[in-house]
N, C-alpha and C positions, 0 to 999 in steps of 0.2 A: 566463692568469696567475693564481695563486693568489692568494686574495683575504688580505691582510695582516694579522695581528691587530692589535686598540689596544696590546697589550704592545711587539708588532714595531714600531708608529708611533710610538710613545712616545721622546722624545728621551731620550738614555742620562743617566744623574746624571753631573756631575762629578768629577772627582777626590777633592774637597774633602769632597763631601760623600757619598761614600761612605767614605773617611778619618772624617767626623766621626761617620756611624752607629757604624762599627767600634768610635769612640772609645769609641760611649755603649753597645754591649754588653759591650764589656771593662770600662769601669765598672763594671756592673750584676755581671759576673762576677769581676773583683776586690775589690770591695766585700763580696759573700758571704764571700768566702774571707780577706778582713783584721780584717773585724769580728769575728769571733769571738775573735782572740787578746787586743784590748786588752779584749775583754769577758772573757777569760780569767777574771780574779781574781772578778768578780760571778756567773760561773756555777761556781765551784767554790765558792762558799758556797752557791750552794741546788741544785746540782746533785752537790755532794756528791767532787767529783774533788780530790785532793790538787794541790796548786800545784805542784809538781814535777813531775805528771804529765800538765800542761795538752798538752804536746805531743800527748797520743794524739786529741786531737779534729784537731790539724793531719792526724796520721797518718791518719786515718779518710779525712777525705776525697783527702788524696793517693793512699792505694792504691786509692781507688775510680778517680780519676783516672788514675792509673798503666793498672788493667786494663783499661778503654774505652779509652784512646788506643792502647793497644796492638791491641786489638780492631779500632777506626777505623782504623786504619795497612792491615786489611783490604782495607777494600771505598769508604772513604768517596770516593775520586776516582771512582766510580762514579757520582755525585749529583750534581746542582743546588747547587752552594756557598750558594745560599739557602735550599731547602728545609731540605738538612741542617743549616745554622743555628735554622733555626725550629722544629725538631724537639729540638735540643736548650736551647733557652734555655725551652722551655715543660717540659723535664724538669726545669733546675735550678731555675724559680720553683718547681715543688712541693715542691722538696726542702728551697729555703729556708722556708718556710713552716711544712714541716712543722717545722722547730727552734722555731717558737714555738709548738706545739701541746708539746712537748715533756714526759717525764713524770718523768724519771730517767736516770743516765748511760747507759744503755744505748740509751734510745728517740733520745737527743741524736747520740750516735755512729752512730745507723744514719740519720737525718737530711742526717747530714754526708756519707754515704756513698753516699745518693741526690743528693743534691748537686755532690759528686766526678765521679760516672758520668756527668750531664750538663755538668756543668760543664769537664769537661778536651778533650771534644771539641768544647766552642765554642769554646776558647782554641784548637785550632789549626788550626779550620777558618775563625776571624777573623783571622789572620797569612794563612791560606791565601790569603783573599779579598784582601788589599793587597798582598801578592808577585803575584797575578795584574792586578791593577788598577791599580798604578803602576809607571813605568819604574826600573829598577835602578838610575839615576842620580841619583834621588829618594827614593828607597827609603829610606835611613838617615834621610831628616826625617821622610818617611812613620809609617815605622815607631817613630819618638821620640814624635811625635802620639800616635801611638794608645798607645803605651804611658804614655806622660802622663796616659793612665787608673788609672794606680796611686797618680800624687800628685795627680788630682782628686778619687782615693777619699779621698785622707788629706788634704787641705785642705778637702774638706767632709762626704764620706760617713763615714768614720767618727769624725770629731769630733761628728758631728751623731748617726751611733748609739750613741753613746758619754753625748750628753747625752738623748736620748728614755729611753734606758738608765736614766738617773739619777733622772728625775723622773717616767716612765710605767710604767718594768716592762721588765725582759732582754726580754720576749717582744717588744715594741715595734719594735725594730729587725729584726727576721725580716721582721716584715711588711712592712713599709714597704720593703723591698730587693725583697721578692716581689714589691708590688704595683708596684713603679716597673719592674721586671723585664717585667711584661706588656706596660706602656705602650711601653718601648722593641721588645720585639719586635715589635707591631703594625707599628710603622714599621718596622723593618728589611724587611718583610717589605712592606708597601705601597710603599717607597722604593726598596729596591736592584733592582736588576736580575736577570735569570737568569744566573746564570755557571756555564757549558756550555763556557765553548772551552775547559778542557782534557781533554773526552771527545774531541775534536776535533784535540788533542795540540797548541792553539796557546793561546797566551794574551794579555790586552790589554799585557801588561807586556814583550811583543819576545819572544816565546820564539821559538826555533826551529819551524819549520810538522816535522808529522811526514813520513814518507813518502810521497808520492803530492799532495806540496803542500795541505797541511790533510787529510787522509785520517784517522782513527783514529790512534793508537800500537797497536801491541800493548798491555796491559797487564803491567809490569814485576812481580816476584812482589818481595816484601817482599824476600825473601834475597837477590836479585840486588842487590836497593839496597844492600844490609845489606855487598856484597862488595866495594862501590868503598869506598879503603882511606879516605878523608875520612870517609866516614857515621858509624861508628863512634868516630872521634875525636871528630868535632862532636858527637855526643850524649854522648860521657866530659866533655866539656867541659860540656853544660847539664846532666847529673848533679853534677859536682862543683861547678860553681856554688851550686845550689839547696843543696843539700847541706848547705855552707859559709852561706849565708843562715840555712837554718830550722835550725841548730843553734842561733841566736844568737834571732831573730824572736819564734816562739810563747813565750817564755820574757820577752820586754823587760819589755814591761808590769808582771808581778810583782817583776821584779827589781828594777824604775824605784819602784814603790812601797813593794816589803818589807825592799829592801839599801839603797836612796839615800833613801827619805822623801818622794816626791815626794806629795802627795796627790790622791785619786780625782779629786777633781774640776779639778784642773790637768790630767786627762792629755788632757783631749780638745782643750785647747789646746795642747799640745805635738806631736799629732799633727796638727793645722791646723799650728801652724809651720812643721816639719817638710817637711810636704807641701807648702806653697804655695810652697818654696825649692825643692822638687826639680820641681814641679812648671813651675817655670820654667827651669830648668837644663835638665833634660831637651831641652827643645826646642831648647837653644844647643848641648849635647850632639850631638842629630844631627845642628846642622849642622858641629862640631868632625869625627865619625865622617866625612862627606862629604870633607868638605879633608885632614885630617889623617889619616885611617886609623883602622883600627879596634883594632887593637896597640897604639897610642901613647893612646888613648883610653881601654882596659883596665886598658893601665899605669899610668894616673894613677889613675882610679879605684879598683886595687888599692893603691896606694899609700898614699892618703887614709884606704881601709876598716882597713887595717892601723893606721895610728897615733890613729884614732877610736877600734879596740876594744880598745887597749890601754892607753891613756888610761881607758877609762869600766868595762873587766872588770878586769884584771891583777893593780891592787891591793887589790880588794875593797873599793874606794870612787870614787866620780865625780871627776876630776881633772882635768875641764870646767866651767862654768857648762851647765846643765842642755836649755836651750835648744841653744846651740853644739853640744853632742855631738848632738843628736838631729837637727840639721838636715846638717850633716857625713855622718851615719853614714846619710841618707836619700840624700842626694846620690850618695854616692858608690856606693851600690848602683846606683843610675839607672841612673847613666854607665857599669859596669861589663854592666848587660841590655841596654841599648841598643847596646854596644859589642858581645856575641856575638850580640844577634841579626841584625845587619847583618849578619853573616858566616855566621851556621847559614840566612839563608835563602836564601842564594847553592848552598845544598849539593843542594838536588833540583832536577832538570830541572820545566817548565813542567807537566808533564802526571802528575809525584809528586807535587807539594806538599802534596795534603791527606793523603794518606797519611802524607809522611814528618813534616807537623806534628803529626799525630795522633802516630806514635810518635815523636816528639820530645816531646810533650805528656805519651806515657807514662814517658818518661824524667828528662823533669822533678820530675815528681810522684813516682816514686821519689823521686828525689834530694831532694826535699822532705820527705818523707817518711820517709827515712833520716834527714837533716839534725834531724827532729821527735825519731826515736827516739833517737836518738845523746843529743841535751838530757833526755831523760825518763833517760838510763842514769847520764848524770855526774853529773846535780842531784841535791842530795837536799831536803828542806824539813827546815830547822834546829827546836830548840822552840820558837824567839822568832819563828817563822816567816819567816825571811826564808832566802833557797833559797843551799844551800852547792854548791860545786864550781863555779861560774861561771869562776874564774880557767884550769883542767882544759880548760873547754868549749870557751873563748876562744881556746886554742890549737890546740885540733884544728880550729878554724873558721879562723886563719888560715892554718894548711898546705894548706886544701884552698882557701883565697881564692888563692894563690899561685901554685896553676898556670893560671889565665886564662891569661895574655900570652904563656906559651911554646904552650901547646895552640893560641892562633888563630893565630900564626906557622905553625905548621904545617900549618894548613888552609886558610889564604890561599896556603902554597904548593901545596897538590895541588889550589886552585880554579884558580891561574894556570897551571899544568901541562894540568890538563883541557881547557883555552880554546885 
């Protein structure tokens, strides 16, 4: 009998807290990629980028994102869901880093851009790992958890790099996102386990065994994913999501400051509010998605993002109390990710998933991307500096908020078709 390793004797982590690692590397990886916008206004005065044109530091790193996810969509179910996470969270601490060695808008943009490269294939090789590790039936709370790493970044991480910001130096919060970045990958990396069973074509989350009862899968080539008629929609769908987001997002902060008056040092409390409301919703959120569906969930969500951005854009003034709009218009983004990704990760079989997160991850990051450019094209910066054309932007962001609820209709029917 083969003699056993300590890995192989090692009783496997729980649920919970394989959920909870996930939580705290999508922290570490959304954190990188939030702070920079509300830091927006403080690096275009010593970095020199017009406030109109803060999106292209969003865009930097989504295209870098974009082309690795699409790359990953390759080969990465080929890997260790561990390894290839630890490979990639030791690429985006250096890339965050290097933003605080930073020299000029050029050295900041390509920062962001090694940053991107690793950062959009941990985002979907960390979805990969809880689609493999928790039961489907669990899944939408699962996956609200961990995404609940976006309003723990905004209740504390970037309220906090936003004040290190304030009183240390821009450079301050690079680091400090870097260096908490190592701490969590060690553990990720000491904690989780190996996740192998989908070379093996089975998964701990119920998949289907492949042929020959756990035997290999064949390896399915990108295209063939690409030709079941769902794949396609489900990814037009977290295009035009993202899209609709960073048209509005890399832009808030300046506008919160230069069009409403809010002051610098109010915003890192407005983004603690903000966050700690969504940060709690979210979690009620997936257990709504659970019972209720993921369509009726969209649609409220959509509904809400709609009369927040027309309230706070429309008339080129806030037509909220300042707080109200920003915890609103956080909210209701939540409910709306929470709501498609409950359903885009019903769309690859067991033994795609990291592939198909990866180019879901590259599709996103366009659509973020695009959403970046789209803001840098309408806006302009006024003399008295505060940024013209927001009312323009406001509504190309909510024609593309608008199609959620009919796109997952449709792909909850070619899911239930497929079964």
């Amino acid at each position: 009998m083969p003699r056993q390793t300590t890995e192989a004797l090692a009783p496997p982590p729980s649920e919970r807290t394989i959920i909870t690692l996930i939580g705290a590397i999508q922290f570490i990886n959304v954190l990188d990629f939030m702070m920079v916008m509300p830091l927006g206004p403080d690096l275009a005065a010593t970095v020199g980028i017009p406030a109109a044109q803060l999106g292209l530091l969003s865009f930097s790193y989504a295209a870098a994102a974009c082309c690795a996810g699409a790359l990953g969509a390759l080969f990465l179910d080929r890997f260790d869901r561990r390894s290839a996470l630890a490979v990639a969270l030791l690429g985006l601490v250096v890339g965050t880093a290097a933003g605080g060695l930073e020299t000029g808008q050029w050295t900041m943009l390509l920062s962001r851009v090694v940053a991107g490269a690793f950062g959009g294939p941990a985002t979907s090789l960390s979805i990969a790992v809880v689609a493999d590790a928790v039961p489907a039936e669990r899944r939408g709370r699962a996956l609200g958890a961990v995404m609940g790493a976006f309003s723990v970044a905004s209740v504390f991480g970037v309220p906090a790099g936003l004040f290190l910001a304030r009183h240390g130096g821009w450079r301050v919060p690079f680091f400090a996102v870097a260096g908490l970045g190592l701490i969590v990958g060690a553990l990720a990396v000491l904690m989780l386990p190996p996740m192998r069973k989908h070379l093996a074509g089975t998964s701990r989350a119920g998949g289907a065994p492949g042929p020959g009862d756990g035997a290999p899968l064949p390896e399915v080539a990108i295209a063939e994913i690409i030709r079941r008629p769902e794949v396609p929609v489900a990814l037009l769908t977290v295009f035009l999501v993202m899209a609709a987001s960073f048209a509005i997002v890399p832009n808030l902060a300046a506008y919160l400051q230069a069009n409403c008056g809010l002051p610098r040092q109010d915003l890192e409390y407005l983004y603690a509010l903000g966050g700690m409301f969504s940060f709690f919703s979210m979690r009620g959120v997936g257990r709504l998605v659970d019972r209720f569906g993921s369509t009726l969930m969209a649609g409220v969500g959509t509904l809400v993002l709609l009369g927040v951005q027309a309230a706070g854009f429309l008339t080129g003034r806030m037509l909220l109390p300042m707080g109200v709009f920003f915890v609103l218009y956080m909210v209701a983004q939540s409910t709306r990710s929470v709501a498609m990704s409950t359903v885009t990760t019903r769309v690859p079989r067991p033994h795609e998933r990291a592939r198909y997160q990866s180019l879901q991850s590259a599709v996103q990051h366009l659509g973020q991307g695009s959403g970046s450019l789209l803001g840098s094209f309408l806006l302009h910066e006024l003399p008295d500096k505060r940024l013209g054309g927001m009312p323009r932007l406001t509504l190309a962001a909510m024609a593309l908020a608008l199609t959620l609820p009919p796109m997952l209709v449709w792909v909850q029917r070619r899911l239930a078709a497929r079964t």
